[in-house]
DSSP file (Angstrom, degrees, kcal/mol; ACC not computed):
  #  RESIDUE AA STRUCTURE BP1 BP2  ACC     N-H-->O    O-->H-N    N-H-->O    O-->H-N    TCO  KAPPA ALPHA  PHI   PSI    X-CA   Y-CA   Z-CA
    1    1 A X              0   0    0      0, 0.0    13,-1.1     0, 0.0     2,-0.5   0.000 360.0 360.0 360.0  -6.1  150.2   95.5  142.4
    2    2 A X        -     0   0    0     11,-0.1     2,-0.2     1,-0.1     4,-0.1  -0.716 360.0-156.4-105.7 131.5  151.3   97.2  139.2
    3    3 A X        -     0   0    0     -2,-0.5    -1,-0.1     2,-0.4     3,-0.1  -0.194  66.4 -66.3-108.9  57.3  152.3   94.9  136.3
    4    4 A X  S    S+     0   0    0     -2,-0.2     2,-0.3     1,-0.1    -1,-0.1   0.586 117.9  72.9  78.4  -0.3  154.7   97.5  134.3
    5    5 A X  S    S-     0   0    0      7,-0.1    -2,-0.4     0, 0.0    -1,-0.1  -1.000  89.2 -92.6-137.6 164.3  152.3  100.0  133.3
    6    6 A X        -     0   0    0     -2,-0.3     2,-0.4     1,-0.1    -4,-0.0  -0.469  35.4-108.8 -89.5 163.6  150.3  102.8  135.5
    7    7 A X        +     0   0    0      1,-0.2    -1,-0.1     5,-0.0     3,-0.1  -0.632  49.4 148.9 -75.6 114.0  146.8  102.5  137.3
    8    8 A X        +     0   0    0     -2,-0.4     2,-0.2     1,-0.2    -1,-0.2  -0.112  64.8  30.1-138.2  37.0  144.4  104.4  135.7
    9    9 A X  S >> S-     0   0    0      1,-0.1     4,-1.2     0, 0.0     3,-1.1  -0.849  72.4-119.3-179.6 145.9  141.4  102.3  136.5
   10   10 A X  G >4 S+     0   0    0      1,-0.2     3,-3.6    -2,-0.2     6,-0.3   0.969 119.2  59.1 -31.6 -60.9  140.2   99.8  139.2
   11   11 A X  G 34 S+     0   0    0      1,-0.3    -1,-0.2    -3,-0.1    46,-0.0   0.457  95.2  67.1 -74.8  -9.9  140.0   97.0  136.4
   12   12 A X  G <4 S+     0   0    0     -3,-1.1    -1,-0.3     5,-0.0    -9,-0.2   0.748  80.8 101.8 -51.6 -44.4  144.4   97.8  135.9
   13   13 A X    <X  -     0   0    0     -3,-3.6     4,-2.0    -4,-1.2   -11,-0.1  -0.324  66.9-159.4 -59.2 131.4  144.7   96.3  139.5
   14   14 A X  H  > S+     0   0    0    -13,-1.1     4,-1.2     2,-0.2    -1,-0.2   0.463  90.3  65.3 -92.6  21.6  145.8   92.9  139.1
   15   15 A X  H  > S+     0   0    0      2,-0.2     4,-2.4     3,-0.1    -1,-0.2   0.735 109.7  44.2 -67.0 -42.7  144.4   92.0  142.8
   16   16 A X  H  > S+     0   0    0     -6,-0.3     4,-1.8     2,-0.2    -2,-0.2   0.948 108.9  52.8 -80.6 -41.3  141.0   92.9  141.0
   17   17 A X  H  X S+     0   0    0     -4,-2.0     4,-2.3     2,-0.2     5,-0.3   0.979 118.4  40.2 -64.2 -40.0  141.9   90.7  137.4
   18   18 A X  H  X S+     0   0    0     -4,-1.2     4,-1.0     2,-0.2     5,-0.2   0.997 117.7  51.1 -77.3 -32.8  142.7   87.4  139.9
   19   19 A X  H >X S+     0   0    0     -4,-2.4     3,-4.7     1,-0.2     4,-1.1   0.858 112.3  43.8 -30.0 -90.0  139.5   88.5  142.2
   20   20 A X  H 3X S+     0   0    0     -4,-1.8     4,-1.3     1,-0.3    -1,-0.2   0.550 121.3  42.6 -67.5 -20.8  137.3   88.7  139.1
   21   21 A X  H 3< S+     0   0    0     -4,-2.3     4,-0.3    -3,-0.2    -1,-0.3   0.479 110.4  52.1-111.1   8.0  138.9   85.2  138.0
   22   22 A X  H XX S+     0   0    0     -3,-4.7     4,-1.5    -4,-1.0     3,-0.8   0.852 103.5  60.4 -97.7 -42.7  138.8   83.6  141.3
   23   23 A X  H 3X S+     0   0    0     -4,-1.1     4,-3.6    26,-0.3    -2,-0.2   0.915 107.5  47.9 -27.6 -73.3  135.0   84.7  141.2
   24   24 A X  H 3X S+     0   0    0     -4,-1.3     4,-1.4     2,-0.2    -1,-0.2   0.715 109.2  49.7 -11.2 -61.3  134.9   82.4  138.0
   25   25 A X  H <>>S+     0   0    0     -3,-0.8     4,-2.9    -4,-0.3     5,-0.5   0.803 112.7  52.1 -71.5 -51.0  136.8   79.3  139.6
   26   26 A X  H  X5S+     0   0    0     -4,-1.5     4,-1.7     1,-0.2     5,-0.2   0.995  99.5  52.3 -68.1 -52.5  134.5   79.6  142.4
   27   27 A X  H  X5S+     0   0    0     -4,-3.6     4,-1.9     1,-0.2    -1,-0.2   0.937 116.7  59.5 -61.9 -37.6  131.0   79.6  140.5
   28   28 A X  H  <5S+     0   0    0     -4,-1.4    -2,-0.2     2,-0.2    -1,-0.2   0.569 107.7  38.5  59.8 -95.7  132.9   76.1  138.9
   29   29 A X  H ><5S+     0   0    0     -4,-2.9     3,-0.7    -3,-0.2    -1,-0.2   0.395 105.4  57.3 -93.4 -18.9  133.2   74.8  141.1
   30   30 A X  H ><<S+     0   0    0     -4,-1.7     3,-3.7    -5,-0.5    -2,-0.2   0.909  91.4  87.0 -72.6 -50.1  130.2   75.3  143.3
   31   31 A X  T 3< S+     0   0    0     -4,-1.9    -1,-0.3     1,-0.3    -2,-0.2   0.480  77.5  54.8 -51.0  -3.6  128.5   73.9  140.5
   32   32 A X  T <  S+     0   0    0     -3,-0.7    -1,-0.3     2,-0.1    -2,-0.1   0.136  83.9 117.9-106.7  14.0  128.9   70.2  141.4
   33   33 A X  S <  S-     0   0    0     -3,-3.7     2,-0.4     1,-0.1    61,-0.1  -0.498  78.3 -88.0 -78.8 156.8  127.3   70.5  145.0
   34   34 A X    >   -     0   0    0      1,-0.1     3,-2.7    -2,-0.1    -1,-0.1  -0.656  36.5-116.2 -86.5 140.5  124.6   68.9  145.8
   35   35 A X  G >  S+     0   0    0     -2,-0.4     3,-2.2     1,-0.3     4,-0.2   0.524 109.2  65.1 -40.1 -35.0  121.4   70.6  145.1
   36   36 A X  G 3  S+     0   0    0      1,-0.3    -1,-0.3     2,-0.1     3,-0.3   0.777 101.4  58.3 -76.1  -6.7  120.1   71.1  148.7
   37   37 A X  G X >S+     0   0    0     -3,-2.7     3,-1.3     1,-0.2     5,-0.8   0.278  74.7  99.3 -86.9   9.5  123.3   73.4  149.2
   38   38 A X  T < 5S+     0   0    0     -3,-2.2    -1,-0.2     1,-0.2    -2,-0.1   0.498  92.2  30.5 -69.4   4.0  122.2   75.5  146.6
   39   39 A X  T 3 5S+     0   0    0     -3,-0.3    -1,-0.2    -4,-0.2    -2,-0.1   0.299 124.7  44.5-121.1  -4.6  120.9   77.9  149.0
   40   40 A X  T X>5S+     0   0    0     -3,-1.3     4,-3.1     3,-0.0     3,-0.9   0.473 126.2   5.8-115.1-102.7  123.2   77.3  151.7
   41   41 A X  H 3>5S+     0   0    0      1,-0.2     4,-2.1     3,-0.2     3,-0.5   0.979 131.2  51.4 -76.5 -54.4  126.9   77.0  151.1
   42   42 A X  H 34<S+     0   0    0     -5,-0.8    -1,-0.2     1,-0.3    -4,-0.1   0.350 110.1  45.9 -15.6 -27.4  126.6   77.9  147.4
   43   43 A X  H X> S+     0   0    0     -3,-0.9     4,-5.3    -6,-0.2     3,-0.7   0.743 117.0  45.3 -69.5 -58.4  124.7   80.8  147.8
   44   44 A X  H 3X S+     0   0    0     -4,-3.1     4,-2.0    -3,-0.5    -2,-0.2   0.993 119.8  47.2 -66.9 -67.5  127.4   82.0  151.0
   45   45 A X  H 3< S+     0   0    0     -4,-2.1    -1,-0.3    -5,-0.2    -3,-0.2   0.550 111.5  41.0 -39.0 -19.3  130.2   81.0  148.7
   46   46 A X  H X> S+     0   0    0     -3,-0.7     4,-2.4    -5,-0.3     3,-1.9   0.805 119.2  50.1-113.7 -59.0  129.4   82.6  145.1
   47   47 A X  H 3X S+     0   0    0     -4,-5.3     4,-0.7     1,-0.3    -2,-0.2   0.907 113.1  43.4 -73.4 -13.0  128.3   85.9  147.0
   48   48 A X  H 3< S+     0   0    0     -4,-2.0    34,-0.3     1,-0.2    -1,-0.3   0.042 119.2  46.0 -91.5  46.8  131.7   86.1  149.4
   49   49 A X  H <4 S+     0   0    0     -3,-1.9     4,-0.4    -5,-0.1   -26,-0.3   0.212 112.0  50.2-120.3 -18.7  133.8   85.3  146.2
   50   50 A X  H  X S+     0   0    0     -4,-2.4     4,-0.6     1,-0.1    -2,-0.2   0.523 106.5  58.1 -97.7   4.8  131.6   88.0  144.2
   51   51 A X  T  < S+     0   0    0     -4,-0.7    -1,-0.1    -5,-0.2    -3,-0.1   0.504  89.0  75.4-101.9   3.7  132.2   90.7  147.0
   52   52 A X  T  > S+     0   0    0      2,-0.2     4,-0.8     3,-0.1    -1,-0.1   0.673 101.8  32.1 -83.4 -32.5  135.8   90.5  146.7
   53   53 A X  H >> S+     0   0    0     -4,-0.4     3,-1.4     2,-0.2     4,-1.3   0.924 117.2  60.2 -90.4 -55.8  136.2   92.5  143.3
   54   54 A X  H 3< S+     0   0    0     -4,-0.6     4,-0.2     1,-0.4    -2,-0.2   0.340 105.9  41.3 -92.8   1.7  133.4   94.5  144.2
   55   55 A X  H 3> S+     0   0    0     -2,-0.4     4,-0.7     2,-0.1    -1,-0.4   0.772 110.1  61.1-116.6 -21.1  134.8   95.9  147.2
   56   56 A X  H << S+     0   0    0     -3,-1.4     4,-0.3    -4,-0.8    -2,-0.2   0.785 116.7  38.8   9.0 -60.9  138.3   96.3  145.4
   57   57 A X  T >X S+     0   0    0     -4,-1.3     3,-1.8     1,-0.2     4,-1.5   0.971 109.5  47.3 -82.3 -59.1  136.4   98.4  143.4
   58   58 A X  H 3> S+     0   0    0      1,-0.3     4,-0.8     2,-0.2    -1,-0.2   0.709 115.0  55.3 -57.5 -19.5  133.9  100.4  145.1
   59   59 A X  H 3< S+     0   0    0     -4,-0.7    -1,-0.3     1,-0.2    -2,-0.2   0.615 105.1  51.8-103.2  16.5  136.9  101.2  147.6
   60   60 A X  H <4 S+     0   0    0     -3,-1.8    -2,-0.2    -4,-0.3    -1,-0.2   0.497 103.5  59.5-100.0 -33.3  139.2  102.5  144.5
   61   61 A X  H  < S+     0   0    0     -4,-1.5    -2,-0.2    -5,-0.1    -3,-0.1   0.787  88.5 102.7 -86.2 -26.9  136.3  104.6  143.7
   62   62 A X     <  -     0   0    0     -4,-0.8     3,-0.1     5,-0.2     6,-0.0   0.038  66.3-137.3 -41.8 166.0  136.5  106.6  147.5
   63   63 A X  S    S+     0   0    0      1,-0.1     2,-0.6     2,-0.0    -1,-0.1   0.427  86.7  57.3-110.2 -31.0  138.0  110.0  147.9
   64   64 A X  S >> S-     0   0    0      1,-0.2     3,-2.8     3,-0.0     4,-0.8  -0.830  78.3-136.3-113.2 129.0  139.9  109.5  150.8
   65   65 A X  H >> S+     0   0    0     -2,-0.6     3,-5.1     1,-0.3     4,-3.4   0.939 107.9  65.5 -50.5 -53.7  142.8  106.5  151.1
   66   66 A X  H 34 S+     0   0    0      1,-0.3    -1,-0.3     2,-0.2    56,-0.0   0.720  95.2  43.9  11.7 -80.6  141.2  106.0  154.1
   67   67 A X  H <> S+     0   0    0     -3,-2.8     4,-0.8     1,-0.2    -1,-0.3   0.448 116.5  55.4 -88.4   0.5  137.9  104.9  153.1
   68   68 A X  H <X S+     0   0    0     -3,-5.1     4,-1.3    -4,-0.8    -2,-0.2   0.624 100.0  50.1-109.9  -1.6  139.7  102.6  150.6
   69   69 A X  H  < S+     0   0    0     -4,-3.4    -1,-0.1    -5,-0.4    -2,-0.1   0.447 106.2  57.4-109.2  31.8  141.7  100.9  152.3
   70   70 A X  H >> S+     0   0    0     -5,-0.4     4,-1.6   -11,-0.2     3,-1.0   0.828 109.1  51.2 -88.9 -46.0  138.4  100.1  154.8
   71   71 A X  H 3X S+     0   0    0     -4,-0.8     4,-3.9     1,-0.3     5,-0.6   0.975 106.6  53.8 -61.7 -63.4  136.8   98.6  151.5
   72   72 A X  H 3X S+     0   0    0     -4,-1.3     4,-2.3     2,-0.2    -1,-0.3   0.867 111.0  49.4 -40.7 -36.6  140.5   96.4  151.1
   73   73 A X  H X4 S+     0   0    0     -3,-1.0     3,-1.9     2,-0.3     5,-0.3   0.956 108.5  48.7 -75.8 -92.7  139.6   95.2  154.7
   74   74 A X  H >X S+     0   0    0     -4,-1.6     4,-1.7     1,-0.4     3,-0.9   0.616 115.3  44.7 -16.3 -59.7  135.9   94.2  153.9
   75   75 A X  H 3< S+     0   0    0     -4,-3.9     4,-0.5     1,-0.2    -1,-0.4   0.970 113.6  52.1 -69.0 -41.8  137.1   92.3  150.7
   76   76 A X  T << S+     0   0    0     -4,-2.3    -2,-0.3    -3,-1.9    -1,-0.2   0.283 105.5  54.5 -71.9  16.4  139.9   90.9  152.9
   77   77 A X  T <> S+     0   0    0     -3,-0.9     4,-1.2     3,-0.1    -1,-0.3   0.287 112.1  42.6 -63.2 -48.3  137.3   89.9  155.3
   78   78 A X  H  X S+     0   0    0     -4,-1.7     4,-1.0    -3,-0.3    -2,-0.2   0.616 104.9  60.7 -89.9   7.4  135.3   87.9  152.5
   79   79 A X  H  > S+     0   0    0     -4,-0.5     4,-2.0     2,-0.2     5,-0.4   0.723 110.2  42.6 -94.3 -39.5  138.4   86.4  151.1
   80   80 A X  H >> S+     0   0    0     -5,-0.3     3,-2.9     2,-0.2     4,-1.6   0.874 114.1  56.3 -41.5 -64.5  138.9   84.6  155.0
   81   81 A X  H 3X S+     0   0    0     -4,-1.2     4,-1.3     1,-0.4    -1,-0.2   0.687 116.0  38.1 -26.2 -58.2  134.9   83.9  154.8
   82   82 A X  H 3< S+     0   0    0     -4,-1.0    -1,-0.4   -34,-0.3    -2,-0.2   0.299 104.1  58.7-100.9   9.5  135.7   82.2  151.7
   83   83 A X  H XX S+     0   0    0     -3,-2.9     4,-1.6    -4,-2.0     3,-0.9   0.769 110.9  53.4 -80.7 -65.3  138.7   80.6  152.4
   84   84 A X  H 3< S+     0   0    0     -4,-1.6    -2,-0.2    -5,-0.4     3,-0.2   0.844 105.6  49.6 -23.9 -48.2  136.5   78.8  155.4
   85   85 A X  T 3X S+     0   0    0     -4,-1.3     4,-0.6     1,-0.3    -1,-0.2   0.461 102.0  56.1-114.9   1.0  134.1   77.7  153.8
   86   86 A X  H <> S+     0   0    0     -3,-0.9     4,-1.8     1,-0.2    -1,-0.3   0.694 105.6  59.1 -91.8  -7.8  136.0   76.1  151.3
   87   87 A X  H  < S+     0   0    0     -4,-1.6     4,-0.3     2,-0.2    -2,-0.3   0.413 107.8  42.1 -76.9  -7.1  137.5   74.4  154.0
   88   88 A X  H  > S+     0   0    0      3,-0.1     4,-4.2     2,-0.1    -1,-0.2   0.600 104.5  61.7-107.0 -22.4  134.5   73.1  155.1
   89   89 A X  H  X>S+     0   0    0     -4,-0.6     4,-1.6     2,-0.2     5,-0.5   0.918 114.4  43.7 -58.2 -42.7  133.1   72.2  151.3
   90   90 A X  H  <5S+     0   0    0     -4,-1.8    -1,-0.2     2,-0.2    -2,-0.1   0.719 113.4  48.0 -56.0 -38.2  136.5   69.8  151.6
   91   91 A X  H  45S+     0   0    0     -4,-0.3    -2,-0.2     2,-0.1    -3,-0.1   0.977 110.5  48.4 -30.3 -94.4  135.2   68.9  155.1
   92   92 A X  H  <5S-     0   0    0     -4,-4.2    -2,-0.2     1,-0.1    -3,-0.1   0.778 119.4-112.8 -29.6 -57.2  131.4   68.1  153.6
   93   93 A X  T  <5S+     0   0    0     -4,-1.6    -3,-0.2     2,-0.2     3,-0.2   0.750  87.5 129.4  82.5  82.1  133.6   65.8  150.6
   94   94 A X  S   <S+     0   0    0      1,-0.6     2,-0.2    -5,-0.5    -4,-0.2   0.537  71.4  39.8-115.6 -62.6  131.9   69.1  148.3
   95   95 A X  S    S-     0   0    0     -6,-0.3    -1,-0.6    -9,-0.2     2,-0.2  -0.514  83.5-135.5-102.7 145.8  135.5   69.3  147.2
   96   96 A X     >  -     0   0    0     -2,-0.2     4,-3.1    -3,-0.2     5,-0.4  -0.718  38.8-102.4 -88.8 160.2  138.0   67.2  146.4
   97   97 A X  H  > S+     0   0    0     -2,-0.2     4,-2.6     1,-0.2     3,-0.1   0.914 120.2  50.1 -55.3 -45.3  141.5   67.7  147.7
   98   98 A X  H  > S+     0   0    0      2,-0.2     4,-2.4     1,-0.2     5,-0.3   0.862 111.5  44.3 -16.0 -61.3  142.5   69.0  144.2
   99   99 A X  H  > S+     0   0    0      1,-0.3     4,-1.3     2,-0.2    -1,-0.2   0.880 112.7  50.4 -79.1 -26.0  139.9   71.3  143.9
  100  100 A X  H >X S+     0   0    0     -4,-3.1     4,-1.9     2,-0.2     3,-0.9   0.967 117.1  45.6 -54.9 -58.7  140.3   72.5  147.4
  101  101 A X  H 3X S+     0   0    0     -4,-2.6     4,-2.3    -5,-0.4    -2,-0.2   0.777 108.9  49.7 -61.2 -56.8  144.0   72.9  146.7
  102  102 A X  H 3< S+     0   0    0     -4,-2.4    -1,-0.3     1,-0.2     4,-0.2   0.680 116.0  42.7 -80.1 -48.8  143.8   74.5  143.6
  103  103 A X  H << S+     0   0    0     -4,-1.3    -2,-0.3    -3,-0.9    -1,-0.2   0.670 114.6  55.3-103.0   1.5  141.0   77.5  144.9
  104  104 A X  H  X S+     0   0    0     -4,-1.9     4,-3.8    -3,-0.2     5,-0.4   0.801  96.4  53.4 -71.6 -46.7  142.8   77.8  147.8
  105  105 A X  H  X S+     0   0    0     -4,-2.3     4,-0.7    -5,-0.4    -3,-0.1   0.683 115.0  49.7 -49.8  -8.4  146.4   78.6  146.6
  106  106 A X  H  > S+     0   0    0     -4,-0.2     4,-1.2     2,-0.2    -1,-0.2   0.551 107.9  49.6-120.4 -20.8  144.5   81.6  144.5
  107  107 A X  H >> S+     0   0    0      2,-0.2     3,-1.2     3,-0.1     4,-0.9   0.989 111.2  49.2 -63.7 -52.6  142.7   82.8  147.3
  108  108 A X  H 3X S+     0   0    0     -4,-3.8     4,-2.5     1,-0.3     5,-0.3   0.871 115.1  47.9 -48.3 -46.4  146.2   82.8  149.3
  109  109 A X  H 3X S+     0   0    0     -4,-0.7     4,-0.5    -5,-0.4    -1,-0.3   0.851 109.8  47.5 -58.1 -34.6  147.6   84.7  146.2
  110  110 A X  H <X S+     0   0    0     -3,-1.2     4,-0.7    -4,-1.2    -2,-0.2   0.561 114.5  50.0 -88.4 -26.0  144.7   87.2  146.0
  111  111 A X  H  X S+     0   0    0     -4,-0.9     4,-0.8     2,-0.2     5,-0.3   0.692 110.1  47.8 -94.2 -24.8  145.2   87.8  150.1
  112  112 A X  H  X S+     0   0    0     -4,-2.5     4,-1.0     1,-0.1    -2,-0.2   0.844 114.5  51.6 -81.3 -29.2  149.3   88.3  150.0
  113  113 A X  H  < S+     0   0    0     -4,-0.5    -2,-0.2    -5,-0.3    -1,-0.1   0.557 111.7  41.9 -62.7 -27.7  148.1   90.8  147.1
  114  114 A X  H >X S+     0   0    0     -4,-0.7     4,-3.3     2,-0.2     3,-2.0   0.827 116.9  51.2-153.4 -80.1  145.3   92.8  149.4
  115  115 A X  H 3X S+     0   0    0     -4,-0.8     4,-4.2     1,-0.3     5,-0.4   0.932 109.0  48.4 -49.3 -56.2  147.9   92.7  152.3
  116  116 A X  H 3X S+     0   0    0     -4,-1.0     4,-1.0    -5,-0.3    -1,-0.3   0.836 114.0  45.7 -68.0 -23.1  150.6   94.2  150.0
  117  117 A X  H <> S+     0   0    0     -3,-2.0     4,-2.1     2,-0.1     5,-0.3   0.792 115.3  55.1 -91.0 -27.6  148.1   97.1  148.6
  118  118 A X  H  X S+     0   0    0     -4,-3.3     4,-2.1     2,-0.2     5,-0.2   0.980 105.9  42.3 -55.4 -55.8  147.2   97.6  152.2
  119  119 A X  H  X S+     0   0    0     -4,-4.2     4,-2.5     1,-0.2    -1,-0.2   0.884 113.2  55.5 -77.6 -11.3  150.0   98.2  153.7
  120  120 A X  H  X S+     0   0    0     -4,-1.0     4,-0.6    -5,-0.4    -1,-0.2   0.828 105.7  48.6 -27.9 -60.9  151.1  100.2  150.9
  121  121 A X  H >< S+     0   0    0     -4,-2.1     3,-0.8     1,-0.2    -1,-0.2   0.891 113.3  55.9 -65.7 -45.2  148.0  102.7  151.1
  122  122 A X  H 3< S+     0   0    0     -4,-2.1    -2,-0.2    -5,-0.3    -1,-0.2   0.980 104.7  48.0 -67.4 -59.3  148.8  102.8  155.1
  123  123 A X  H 3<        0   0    0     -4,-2.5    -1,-0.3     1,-0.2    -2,-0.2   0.777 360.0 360.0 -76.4 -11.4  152.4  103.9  154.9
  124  124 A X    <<        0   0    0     -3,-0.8    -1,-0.2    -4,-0.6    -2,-0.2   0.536 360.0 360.0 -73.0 360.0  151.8  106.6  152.5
């Protein structure tokens, strides 16, 4: 998780820079659905892509490793969410295979990244 210098802030984790920029990708890309999903999958999508730093974070901010690496779960629980349900925007024809391709491989990256600070926190 460490890219050559130490953690002395949430916003050092690079699980949290490709969160916050997958966040990004994701509002994007949502934007070219059609309007009657703006309330539906657009909604469901932009908030489990925006709960993914924000539980990163909030569980970096806990006292006990414990309670952060519940918080890691809970963002790795909205990164699946949102892994679905880009699979289904691609499903709908939302997405094109590109663009499916393209925000899935960074989801996958951001969930081998999660896993690897999880089991980390666990074996210490």
């Amino acid at each position: 998780m460490r890219s050559g210098r130490s953690i002395k802030t949430y916003r050092d984790l690079v699980v949290w820079q490709k969160s916050m920029a997958f966040v990004t990708g994701v509002y994007k890309v949502t934007k070219t659905f059609t309007k009657e999903e703006q309330f539906g999958l657009v909604s469901q999508m932009r908030r489990c892509a925006v709960s993914i730093p924000s539980y990163i974070a909030e569980g970096y901010g806990r006292i006990s490793r414990g309670d952060y690496v519940r918080f890691l779960q809970v963002a790795m629980g909205s990164l699946f969410e949102i892994q679905t349900q880009l699979q289904i925007a691609l499903n709908l024809e939302f997405l094109d295979k590109s663009e499916f391709g393209s925000s899935f491989d960074k989801s996958r990256e951001i969930e081998r990244m999660l896993s690897a600070l999880i089991s980390k926190l666990n074996v210490k």
